[in-house]
N, C-alpha and C positions, 0 to 999 in steps of 0.2 A: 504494500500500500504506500509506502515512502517513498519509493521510485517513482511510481504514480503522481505523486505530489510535486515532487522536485520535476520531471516530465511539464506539468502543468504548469508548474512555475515558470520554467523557462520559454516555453511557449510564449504565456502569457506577459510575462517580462518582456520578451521583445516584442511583443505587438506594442509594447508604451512609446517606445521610438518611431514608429514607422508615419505617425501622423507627420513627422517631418519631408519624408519623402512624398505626399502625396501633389506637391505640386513639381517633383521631378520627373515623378512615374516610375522610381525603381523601388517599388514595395517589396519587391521578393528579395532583393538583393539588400537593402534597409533591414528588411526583419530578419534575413540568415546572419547580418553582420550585429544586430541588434541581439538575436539569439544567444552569442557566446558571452557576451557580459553578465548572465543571469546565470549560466552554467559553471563560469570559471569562479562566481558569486558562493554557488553551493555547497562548499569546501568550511566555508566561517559561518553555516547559517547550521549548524546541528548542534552546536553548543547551549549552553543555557540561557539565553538569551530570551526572552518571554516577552516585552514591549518592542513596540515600534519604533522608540526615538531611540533607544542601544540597539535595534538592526539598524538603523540611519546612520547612526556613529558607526556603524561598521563599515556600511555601505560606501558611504558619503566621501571619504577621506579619500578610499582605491579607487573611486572615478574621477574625482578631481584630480588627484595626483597623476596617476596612470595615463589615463583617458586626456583627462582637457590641460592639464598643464604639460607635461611629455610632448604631445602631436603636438600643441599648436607653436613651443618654445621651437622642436623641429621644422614646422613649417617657418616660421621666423627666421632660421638662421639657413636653411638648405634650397629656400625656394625663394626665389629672386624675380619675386614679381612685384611690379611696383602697388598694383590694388590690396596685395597681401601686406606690405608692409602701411599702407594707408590703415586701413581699419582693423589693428591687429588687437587692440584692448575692445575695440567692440565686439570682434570675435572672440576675446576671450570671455568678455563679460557672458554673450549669446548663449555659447558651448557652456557654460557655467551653471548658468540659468536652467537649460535643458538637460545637464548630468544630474543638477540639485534634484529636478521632478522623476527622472528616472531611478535616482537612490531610493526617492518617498514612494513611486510605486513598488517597487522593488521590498522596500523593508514592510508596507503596508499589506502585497500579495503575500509575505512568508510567516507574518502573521494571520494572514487569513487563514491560509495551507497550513495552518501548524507544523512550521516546516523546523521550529525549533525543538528540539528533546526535551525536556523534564523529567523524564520518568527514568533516565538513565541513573545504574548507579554512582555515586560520588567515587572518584579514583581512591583505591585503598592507598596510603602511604607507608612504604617498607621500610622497616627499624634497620638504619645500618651493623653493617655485619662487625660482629665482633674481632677485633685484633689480638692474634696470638703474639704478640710480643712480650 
């Protein structure tokens, strides 16, 4: 049944990006590229984590870093276009704006899905081993 959820998740995770492509017309290529952010996601979301705004803080940090500061500092310094170098803090602000709402769907679906554990047991802690000296 977990599989099943985390499946749904990611699905449904990257349908939240694809409204931006709808005036490019590359839906399928938007939501397969939109897809692996939700999947590479599901790795920190089995933890104990129960609210929404500590999935956010989890979330929130690896797309802005990753995602929008990464590519667009790349695009800044590798791509030599003069329109790119014009509006590059508005692009940052844009991708910003739009990684912020795809974290809050994001942390918002895996509270839905109950995609966090609770019920797991607490890690046992092992008494270090005795020294024969």
């Amino acid at each position: 049944m977990r599989i099943l959820r985390i499946g749904l998740y990611c699905l449904l995770g990257g349908l939240s990006l694809t409204p931006i492509a709808m005036g490019v017309g590359g839906f399928a290529w938007c939501w397969l590229a939109a897809l692996c952010s939700p999947l590479r996601l599901c790795r920190w979301l089995g933890s104990d984590r129960r609210r929404t705004l500590s999935q956010f803080g989890v979330i929130a940090p690896v797309l802005l870093i990753v995602t929008v500061l990464c590519l667009w500092s790349e695009a800044l310094i590798f791509v030599q276009v003069p329109e790119i170098q014009q509006h590059a803090v508005p692009n940052l602000i844009g991708a910003a704006v739009i990684y912020l709402i795809f974290a809050m769907v994001l942390s918002v679906l895996a509270v839905i899905l109950k995609l966090p554990r609770g019920d797991d047991a607490p890690a046992q802690l092992r008494r270090p081993a005795k020294s024969r000296c």
